[in-house]
C-alpha positions in Angstrom: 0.0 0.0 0.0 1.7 3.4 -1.1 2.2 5.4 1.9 0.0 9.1 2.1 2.2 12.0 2.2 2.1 14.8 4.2 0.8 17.8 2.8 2.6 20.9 3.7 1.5 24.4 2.1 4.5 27.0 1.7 4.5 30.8 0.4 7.3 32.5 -0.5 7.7 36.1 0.0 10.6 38.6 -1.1 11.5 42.0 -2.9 11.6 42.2 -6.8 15.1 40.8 -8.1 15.9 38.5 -4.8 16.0 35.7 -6.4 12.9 34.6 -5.4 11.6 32.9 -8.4 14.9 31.5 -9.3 14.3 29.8 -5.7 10.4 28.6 -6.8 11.5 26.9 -10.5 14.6 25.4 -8.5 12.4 23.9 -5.7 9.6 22.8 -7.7 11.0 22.3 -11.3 8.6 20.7 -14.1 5.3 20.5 -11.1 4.3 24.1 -11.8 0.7 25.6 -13.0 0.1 29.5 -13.7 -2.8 31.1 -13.5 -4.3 34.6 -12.2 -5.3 35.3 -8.9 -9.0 35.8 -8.0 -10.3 38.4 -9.8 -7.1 40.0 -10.6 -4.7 39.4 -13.6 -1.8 39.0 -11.9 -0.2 36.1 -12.5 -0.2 33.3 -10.1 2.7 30.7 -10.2 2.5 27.1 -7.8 3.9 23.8 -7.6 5.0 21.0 -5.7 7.9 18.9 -4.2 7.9 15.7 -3.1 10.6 15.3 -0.5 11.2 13.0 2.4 7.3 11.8 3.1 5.8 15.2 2.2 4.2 16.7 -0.8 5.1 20.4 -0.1 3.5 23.0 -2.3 4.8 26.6 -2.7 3.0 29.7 -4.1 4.9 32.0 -5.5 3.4 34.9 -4.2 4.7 38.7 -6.2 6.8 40.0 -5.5 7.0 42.9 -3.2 9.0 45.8 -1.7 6.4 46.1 1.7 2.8 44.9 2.8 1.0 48.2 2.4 -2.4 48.7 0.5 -0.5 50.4 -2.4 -0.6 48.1 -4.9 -2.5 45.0 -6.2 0.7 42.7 -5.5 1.3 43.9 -2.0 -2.7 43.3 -1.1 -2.0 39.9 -3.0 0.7 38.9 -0.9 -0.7 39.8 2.6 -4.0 38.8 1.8 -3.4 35.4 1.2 -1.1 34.9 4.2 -3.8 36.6 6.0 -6.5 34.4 4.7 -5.0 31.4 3.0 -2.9 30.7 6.6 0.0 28.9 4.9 2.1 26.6 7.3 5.3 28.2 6.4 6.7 31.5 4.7 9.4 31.5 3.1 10.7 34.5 3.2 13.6 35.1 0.4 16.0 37.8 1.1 19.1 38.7 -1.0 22.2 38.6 1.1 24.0 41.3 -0.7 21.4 43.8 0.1 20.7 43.1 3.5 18.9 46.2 4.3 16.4 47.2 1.6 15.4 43.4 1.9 14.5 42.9 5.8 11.9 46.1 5.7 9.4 43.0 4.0 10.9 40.6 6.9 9.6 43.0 9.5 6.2 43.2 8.1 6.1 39.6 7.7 7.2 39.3 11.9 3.9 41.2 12.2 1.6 39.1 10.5 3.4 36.5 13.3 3.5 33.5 10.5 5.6 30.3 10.8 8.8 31.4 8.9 12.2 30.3 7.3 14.5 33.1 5.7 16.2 31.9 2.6 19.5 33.6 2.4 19.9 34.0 -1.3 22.9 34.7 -3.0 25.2 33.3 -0.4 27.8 33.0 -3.1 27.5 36.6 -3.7 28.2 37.1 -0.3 31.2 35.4 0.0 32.2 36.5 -2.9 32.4 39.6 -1.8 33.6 39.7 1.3 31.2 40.2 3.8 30.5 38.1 6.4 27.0 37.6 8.0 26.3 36.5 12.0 23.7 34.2 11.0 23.2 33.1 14.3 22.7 36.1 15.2 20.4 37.7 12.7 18.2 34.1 13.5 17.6 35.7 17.1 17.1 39.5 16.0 14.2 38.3 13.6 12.8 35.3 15.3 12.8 32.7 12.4 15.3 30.5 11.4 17.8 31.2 8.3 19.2 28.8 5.5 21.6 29.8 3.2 21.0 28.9 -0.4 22.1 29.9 -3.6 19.1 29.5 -6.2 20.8 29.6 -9.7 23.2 26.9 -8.4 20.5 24.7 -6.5 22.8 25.1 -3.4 21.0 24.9 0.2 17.9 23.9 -1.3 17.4 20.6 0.5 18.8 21.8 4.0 15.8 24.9 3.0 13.2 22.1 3.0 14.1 20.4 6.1 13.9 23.5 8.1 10.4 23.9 6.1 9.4 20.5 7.6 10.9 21.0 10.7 8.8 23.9 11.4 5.9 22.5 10.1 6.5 19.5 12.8 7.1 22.0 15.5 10.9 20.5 16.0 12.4 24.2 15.6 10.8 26.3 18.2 11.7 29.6 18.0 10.2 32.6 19.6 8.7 34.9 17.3 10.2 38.3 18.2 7.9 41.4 17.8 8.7 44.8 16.5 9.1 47.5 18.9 8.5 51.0 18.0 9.1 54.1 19.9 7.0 54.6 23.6 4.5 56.8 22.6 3.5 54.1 19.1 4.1 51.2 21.4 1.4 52.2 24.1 -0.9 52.9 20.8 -0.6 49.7 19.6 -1.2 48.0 22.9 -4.8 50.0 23.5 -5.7 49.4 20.1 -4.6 45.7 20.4 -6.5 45.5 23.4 -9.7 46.7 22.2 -9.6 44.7 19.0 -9.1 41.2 21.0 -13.0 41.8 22.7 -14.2 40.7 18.9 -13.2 36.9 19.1 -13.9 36.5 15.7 -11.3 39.5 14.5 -9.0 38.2 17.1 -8.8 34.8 15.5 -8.4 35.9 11.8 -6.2 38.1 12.2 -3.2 39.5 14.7 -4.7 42.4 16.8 -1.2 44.0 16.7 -0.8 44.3 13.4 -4.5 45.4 13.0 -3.6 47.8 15.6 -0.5 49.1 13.2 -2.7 49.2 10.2 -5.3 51.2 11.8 -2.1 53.9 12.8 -1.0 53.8 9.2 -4.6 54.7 8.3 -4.5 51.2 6.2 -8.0 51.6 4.2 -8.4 47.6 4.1 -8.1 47.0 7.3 -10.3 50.3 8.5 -12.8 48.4 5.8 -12.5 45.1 8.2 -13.4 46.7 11.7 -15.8 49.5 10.6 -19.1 48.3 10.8 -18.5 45.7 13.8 -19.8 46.1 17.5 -16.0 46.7 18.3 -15.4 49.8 15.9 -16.9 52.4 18.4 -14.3 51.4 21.4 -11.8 51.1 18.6 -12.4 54.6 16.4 -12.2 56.2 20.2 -8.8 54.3 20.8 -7.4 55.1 17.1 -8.3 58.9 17.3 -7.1 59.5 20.9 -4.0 57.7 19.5 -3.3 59.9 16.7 -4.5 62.9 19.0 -2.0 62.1 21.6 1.1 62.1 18.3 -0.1 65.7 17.5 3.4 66.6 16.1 3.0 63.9 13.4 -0.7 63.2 12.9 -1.9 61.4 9.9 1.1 60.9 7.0 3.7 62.0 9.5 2.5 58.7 12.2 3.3 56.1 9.4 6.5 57.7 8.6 7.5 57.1 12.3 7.1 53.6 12.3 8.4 53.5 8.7 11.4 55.0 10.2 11.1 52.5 13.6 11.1 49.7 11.0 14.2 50.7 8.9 15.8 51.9 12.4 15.7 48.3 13.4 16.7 46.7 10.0 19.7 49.3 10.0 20.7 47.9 13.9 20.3 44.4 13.2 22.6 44.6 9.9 24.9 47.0 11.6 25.1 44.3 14.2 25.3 41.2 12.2 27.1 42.0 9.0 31.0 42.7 8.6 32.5 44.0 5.2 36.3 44.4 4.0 37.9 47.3 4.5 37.4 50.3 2.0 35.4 50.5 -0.8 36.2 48.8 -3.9 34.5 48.9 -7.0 32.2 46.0 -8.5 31.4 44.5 -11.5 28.3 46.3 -11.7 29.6 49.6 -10.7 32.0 49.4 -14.0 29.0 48.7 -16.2 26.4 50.8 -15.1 29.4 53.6 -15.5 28.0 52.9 -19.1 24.8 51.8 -19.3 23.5 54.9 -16.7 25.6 57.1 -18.0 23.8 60.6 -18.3 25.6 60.9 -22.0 25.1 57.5 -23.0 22.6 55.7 -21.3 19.9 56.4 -23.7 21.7 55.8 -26.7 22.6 52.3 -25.4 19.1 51.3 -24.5 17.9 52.4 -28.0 20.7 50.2 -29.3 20.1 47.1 -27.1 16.3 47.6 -27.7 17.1 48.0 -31.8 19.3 44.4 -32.1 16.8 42.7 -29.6 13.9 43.3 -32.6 16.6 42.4 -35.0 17.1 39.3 -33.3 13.1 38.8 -33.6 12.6 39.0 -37.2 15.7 37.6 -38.4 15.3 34.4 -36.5 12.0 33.7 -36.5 11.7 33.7 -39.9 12.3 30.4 -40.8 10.3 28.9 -38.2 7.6 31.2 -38.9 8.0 30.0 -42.8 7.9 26.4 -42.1 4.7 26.7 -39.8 3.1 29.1 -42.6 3.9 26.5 -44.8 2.2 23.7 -42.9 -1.3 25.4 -42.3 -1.0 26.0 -45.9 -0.6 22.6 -46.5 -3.2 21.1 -43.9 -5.5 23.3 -45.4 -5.3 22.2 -49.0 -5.1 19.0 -47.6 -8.5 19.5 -45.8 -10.5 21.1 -48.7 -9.1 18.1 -51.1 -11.0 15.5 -48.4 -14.0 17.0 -47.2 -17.2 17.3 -49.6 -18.0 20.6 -51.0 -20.2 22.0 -48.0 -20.7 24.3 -45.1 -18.4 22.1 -42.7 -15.5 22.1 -45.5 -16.1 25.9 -45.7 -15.7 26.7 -41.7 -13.2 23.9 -40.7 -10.5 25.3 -44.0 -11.7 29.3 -44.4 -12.5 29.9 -40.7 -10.4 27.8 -38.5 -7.8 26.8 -40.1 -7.0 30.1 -41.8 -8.2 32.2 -38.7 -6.3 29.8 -35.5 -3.2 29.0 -37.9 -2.8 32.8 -39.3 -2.0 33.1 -35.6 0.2 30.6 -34.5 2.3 31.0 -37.0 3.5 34.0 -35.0 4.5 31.8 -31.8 8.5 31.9 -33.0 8.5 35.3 -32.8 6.4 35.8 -29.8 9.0 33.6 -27.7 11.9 35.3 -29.1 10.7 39.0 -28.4 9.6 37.2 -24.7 13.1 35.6 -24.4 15.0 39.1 -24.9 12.4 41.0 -22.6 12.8 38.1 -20.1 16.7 38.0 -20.2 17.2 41.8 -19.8 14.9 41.7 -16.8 16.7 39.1 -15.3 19.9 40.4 -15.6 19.2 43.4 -13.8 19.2 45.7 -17.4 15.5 46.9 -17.2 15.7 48.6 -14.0 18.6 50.6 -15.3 16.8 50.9 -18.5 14.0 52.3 -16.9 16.4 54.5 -14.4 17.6 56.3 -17.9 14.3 57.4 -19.3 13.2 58.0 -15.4 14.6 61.1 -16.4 13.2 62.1 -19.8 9.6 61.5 -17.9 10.2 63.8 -15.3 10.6 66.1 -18.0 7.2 65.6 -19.1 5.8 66.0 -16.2 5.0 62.5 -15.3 6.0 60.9 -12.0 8.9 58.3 -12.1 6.8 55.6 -11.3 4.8 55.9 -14.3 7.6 54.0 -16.6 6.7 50.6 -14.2 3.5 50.6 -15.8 3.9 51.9 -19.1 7.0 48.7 -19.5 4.5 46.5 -18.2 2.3 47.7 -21.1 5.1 45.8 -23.8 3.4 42.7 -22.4 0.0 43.5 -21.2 -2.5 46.5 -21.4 -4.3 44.7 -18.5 -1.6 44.7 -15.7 -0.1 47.7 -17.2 -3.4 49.6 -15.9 -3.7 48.0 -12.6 0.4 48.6 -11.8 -0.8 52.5 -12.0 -2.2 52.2 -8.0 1.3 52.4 -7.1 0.4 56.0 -8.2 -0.9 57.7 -5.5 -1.4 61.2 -7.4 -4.9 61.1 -9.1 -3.5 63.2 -11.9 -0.3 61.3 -12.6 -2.4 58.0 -12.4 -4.9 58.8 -14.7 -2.7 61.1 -17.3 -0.5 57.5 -17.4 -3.2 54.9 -17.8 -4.5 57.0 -21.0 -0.9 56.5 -22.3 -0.8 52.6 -22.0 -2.4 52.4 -25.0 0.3 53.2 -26.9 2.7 50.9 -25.4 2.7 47.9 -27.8 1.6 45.3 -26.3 2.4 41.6 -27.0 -1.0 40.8 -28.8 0.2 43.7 -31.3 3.2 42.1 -32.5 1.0 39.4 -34.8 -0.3 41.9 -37.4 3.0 43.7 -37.0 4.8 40.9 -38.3 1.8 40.1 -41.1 2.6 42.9 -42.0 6.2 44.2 -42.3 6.5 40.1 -43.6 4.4 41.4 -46.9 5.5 44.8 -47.4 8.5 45.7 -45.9 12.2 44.5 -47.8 13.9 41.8 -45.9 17.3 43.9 -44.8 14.6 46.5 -42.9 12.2 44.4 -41.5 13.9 44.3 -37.7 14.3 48.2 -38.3 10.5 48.4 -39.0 9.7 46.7 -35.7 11.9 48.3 -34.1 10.6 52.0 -35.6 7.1 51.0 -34.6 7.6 50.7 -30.8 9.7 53.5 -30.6 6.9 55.3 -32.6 4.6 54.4 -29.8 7.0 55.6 -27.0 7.4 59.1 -28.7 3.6 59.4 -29.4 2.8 58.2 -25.7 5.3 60.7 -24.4 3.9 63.5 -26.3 0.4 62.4 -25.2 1.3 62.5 -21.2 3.1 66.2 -22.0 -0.4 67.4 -23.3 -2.2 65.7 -20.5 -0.1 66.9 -17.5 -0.1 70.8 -19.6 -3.8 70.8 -19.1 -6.0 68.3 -17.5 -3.9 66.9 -15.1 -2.1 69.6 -13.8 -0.2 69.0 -11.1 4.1 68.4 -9.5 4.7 64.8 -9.4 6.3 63.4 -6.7 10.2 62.2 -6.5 10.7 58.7 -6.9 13.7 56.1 -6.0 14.4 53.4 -8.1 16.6 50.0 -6.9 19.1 48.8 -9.4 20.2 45.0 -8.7 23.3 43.8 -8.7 23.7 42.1 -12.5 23.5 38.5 -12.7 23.4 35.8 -15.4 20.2 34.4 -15.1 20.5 29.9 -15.9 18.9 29.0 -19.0 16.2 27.1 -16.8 14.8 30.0 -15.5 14.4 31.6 -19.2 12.8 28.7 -20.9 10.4 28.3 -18.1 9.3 32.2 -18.8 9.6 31.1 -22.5 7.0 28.4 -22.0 4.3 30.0 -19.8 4.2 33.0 -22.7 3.4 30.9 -25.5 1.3 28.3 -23.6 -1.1 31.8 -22.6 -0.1 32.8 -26.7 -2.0 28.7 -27.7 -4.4 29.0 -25.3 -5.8 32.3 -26.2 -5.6 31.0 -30.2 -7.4 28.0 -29.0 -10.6 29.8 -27.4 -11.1 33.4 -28.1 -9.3 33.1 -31.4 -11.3 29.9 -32.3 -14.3 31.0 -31.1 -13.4 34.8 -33.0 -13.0 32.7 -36.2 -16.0 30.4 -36.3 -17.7 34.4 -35.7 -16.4 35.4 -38.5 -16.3 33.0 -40.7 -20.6 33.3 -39.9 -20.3 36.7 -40.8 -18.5 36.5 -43.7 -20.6 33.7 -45.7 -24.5 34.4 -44.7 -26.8 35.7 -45.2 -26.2 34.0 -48.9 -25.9 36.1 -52.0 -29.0 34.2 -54.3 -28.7 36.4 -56.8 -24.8 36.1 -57.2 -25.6 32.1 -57.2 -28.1 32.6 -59.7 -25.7 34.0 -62.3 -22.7 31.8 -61.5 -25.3 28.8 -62.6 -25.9 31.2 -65.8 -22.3 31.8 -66.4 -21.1 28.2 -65.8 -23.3 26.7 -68.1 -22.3 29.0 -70.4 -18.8 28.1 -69.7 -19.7 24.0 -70.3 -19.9 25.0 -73.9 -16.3 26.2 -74.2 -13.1 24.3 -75.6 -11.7 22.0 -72.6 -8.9 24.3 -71.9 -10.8 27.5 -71.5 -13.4 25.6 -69.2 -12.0 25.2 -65.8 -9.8 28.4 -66.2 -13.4 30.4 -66.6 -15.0 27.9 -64.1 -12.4 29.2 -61.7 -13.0 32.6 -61.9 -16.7 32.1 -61.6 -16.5 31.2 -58.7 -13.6 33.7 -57.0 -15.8 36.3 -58.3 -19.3 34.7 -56.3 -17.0 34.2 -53.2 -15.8 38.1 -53.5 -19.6 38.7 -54.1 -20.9 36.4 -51.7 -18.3 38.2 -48.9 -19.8 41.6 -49.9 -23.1 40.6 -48.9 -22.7 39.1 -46.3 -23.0 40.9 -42.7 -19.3 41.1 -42.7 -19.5 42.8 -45.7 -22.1 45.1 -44.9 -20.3 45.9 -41.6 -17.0 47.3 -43.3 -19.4 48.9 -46.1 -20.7 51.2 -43.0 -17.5 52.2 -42.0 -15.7 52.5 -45.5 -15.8 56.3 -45.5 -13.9 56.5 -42.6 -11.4 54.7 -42.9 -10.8 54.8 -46.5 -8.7 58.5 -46.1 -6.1 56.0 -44.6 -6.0 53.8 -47.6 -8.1 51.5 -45.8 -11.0 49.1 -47.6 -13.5 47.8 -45.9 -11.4 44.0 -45.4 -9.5 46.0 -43.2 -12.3 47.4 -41.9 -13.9 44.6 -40.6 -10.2 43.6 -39.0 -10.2 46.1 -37.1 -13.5 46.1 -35.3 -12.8 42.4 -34.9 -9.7 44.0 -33.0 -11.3 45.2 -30.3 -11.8 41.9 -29.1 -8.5 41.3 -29.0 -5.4 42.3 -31.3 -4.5 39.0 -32.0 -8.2 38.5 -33.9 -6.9 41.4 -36.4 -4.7 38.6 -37.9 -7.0 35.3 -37.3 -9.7 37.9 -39.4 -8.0 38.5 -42.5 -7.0 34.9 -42.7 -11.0 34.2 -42.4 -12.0 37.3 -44.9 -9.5 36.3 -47.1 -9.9 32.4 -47.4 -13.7 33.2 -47.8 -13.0 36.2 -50.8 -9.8 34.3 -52.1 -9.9 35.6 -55.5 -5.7 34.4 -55.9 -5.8 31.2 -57.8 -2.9 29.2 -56.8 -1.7 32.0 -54.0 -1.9 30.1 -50.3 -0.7 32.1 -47.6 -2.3 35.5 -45.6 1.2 36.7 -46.7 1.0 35.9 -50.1 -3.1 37.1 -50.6 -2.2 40.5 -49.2 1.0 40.8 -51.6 -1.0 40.0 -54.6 -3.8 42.5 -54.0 -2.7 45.4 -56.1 -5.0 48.3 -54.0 -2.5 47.4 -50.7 0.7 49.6 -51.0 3.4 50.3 -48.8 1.5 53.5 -47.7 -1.3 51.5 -46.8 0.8 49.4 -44.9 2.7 51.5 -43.0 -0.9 53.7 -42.5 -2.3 50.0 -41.1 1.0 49.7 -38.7 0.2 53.0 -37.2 -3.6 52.5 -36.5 -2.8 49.2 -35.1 -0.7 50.6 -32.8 -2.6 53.4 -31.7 -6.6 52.3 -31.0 -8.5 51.2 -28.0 -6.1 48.0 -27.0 -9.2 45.7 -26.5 -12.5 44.8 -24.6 -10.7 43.4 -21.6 -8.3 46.1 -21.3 -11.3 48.5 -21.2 -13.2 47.1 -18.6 -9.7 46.9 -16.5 -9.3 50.9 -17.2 -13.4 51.7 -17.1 -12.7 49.9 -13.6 -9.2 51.5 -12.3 -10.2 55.4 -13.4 -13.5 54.6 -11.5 -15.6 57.4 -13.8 -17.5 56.6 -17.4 -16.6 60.0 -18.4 -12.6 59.2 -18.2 -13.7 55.7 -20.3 -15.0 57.2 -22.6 -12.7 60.1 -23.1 -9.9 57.3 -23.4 -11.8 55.3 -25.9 -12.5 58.8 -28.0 -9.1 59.5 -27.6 -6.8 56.7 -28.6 -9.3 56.6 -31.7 -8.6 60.0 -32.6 -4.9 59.8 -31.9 -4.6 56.7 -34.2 -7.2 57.9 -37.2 -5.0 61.4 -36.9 -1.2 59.8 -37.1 -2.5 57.3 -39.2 -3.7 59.7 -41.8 -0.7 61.6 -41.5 1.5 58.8 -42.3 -0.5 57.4 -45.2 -0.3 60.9 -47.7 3.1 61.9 -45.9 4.2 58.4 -47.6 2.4 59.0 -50.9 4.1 62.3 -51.2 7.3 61.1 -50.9 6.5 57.9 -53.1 5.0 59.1 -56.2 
């Protein structure tokens, strides 16, 4: 009989660039599943170990800098150690930046869980000469410490016996509390006090850090008490607390324990931590003499960012060719065995052409997610955003506001939701209306489609490249109008943490590569599917009988001719009903409405119906005109999207680069909406984004299109 394991549930905790999910994919390896978090897209990464009789299972929770209300990672994190009660955190600190990372491990003393410190980077450490009291930092924090070196895979079995150990109550270690100055200390205790007559509070949650919260005016947790028999002892507590700190009320109370908290963390490391005599220069200090160089800093990032989209296009060309060239031949394939009917029709010209016109742009997807992921792990994209830290501030935005707007390369969604960390009203909202322009991942699809048919091989990486940066100068341009006029207002100064630079393992990378393009197949395999069978609806009903009734006409008329001329005239017959047929059909009629529109940008109404199928989700732009033009195929022999939109003589290189432009520009899509429409909190702000991207992308892309056809004729 096979023995039950123990089940043991483990969080791990930590700062931005401590190694923390280095630690995760090291601990759990292949047994890991990602997903969101409840109602909030933010990704959520867990898996298990087997190990010694136990199944242990560890959430990587995001990470964070503190355990404030801020920000949705920081609610994330304390939340769900809060509420999920894991047996164990594991709290991962980087060794060679002691301080900045035990201002989380005091916050996590509060919430008074069962924890383990993971001393990352211990090679780091030694390598550069400091030495750390272990022992002693175990006793100033309560909780026992394991070194470990996550890249390598050193210390991670001794980590998981301490995590057993604690879980089996063999370490025993008394869990030291925070102390704060007298006059915040005797706060706390009447708050504490007050707060323990609600059983029910007391047992979900630790009255002294409730008590804390409540002093740092903690929204969430005022959210928790108010409304409760206990809240009219406790408001009378609270306020005759911050009454009795009258030279700091309000902002100035939190910065006093702020500065109890750092107070400590500064003792305890001045205590525990030796370093060699004098200052000598690292590794890191020689290269960021470079890359955050005033002079050159900008220069190199454009440079970097330039050969990274190189790299994109010129590699995944041949994958992407031999993939193109498969759906190609799986469709002709499937058209050749199926009977000439409706299922033929929507298996070939709607999924087939609509899912694979997509996929075929996984090779580039991963590449473009490979670079992104390797510069962030190396440390480069916090000095990358530390150089144009300072162009923003020149614009009037805060800092901050290039956390979001990076996060927007990958997702619009997140991107908006990263803006909380904004506590200005005015820099918040003037940066979320900017996001838009940020290409996002689902863009780089019809980018691709695109610069692939039009563009000259030798330029296609400097297209790519040209487009992003295109959005960056038009977001920048947007957020110096918005902070001139309707959001008026100083931002704030902001501090940015650059890592030391590390080589991140190849491990770590391909794992990153793999959760992007399993989201990338599972989106084409639902809303793209689903989006395609849509169209491909729209596209062939309701049926032209009128068209039908003169391709019978005209094909008998064609029986009568020589045997060579028949099935040449047969075959056009019928491209010209399908091109009909598409016309009529509600697809049709759709892009017909907004034909007038668009056609000043050199638009037709194909494209037309693209792009309202875009605002599903940019992706669908692509998976549509594979649909549109399977169903209207008037090529002959021609196979590929590619090929179709080379052959059509009305699409131009203006046209194109018009297309790029608006594709860039417009509402992101229906998701991303409802995540702003949420976030600004006010209809009128959604819809004066909505009007606005449209405006800004029908306006540039106009601009672009007969600026082009000037200079071409």
């Amino acid at each position: 009989m096979k023995e039950k394991l123990k089940h043991i549930k483990a969080a791990l905790a930590g700062n931005p660039n401590s190694g923390k999910t280095s630690l995760f994919n090291g601990l759990v390896g292949a047994h890991m599943k990602v997903g969101n978090w409840a109602g909030v897209t933010v990704e959520k990464f867990e898996g298990y170990v087997r190990y010694k009789g136990y199944k242990i299972t560890f959430t990587d929770l995001p990470g964070t800098y503190s355990l404030t209300a801020y920000s949705p990672e920081e609610v994330i994190a304390r939340n769900y150690i809060i509420d999920e009660k894991p047996d164990v955190v594991v709290n991962v600190v980087d060794g060679t930046n002691l301080e900045r990372n035990l201002y989380l491990t005091t916050q996590l003393m509060e919430l008074e869980a069962d924890m383990v410190m993971a001393l990352n980077m211990y090679d780091e450490v030694k390598a550069s000469g400091l030495e750390i009291d272990v022992k002693q930092l175990q006793v100033l924090f309560g909780c026992h410490i394991v070194p470990t070196n996550a890249v390598k895979k050193e210390g991670l079995n001794s980590l998981l016996d301490h995590i057993i150990r604690v879980y089996e109550k063999d370490i025993i270690v008394k869990k030291n509390k925070l102390s704060y100055d007298l006059q915040i200390e005797g706060a706390v205790d009447s708050i504490s006090n007050v707060l323990r007559e609600d059983a029910e509070l007391a047992q979900k949650y630790p009255a002294r850090w409730m008590a804390v919260k409540l002093l740092e005016a903690d929204q969430l947790v005022y959210n928790q008490v108010t409304g409760r028999a206990v809240w009219l002892n406790t408001e009378r507590v609270v306020k005759a607390a911050i009454a009795g700190n009258e030279d700091a009320p309000g902002a100035g109370l939190r910065a006093r324990i702020a500065s109890d908290r750092y107070a400590f963390v500064r003792g305890a490391v001045k205590e525990t931590v030796k370093g060699p005599l004098g200052e000598k220069k690292s590794i890191t200090d020689y290269i960021d003499a470079v890359l955050i160089n005033r002079f050159l800093g900008l220069p190199v990032f454009l440079v970097i960012m330039w050969m990274l989209f190189q790299f994109t296009f010129k590699l995944g060309e041949a994958p992407m060719g031999w993939i193109e060239s498969f759906f190609a031949w799986f469709g002709a394939v499937v058209k050749d065995s199926l009977p000439d009917n409706e299922l033929r029709s929507v298996i070939s010209d709607g999924i087939i052409a609509g899912v694979g016109g997509v996929v075929v742009f996984l090779p580039n997807i991963l590449l473009l997610f490979l670079g992104l992921t390797f510069l962030e792990a190396t440390g480069y994209m916090a000095r990358a955003a530390f150089v144009v830290d300072k162009v923003f501030h020149r614009l009037g935005l805060h800092g901050k506001s290039f956390i979001p707007m990076v996060t927007g390369f990958g997702c619009s969604v997140p991107a908006f939701m990263a803006c909380r960390t904004l506590k200005n009203r005015g820099d918040r909202l003037a940066t979320m209306m900017v996001i838009p322009f940020m290409s996002c991942g689902a863009k780089l699809p019809v980018y691709i489609l695109i610069i692939g048919a039009f563009i000259p091989e030798g330029m296609r990486g400097n297209a790519l490249f040209g487009i992003y940066l295109f959005g960056i100068l038009v977001a920048a341009l947007s957020a110096k109008l918005f902070k001139s006029t309707i959001f008026k207002g100083e931002s704030e100064p902001f501090v940015m943490e650059l890592p030391v630079y590390r080589l991140p393992t190849a491990g770590s990378i391909l794992v990153q590569m793999w959760i992007k393009a399993w989201m990338y197949l599972k989106k084409a395999g639902t809303v793209i599917l689903a989006a395609s069978v849509i169209i491909w609806f729209a596209g062939s009903y309701p049926k032209d009988t009128a068209g039908a009734e003169i391709f019978e006409g005209s094909a008998l008329e064609a029986a009568s001719l020589p045997e060579d001329e028949r099935q040449e005239a047969v075959n056009r017959l019928e491209n010209e009903l399908a091109a009909r047929q598409l016309e009529h059909s509600f697809a049709g009629r759709a892009g017909k409405a907004i034909e007038p529109v668009i056609k000043p940008l050199g638009f037709d109404w194909k494209l037309g119906v693209a792009l309202i199928a875009g605002l599903a989700a940019k992706e669908v732009v692509v998976s549509t005109m594979g649909t549109i033009y399977a169903l209207g195929d008037t090529g002959g022999d021609v196979s590929t999207l590619t090929e179709r939109l080379k052959a059509n003589p009305d699409y131009t290189l203006p046209m194109a680069l018009s297309l790029l432009v608006f594709v860039l520009l417009y509402v992101p899509c229906i998701a991303a909406t409802a995540v702003f429409h949420k976030e600004a909190g006010e209809l009128k702000w959604t819809l004066f984004y909505i009007a606005y991207s449209l405006t800004t992308a029908w306006v540039f892309a106009f601009l672009v299109y007969r600026t082009v056809l000037v200079f071409s004729a």
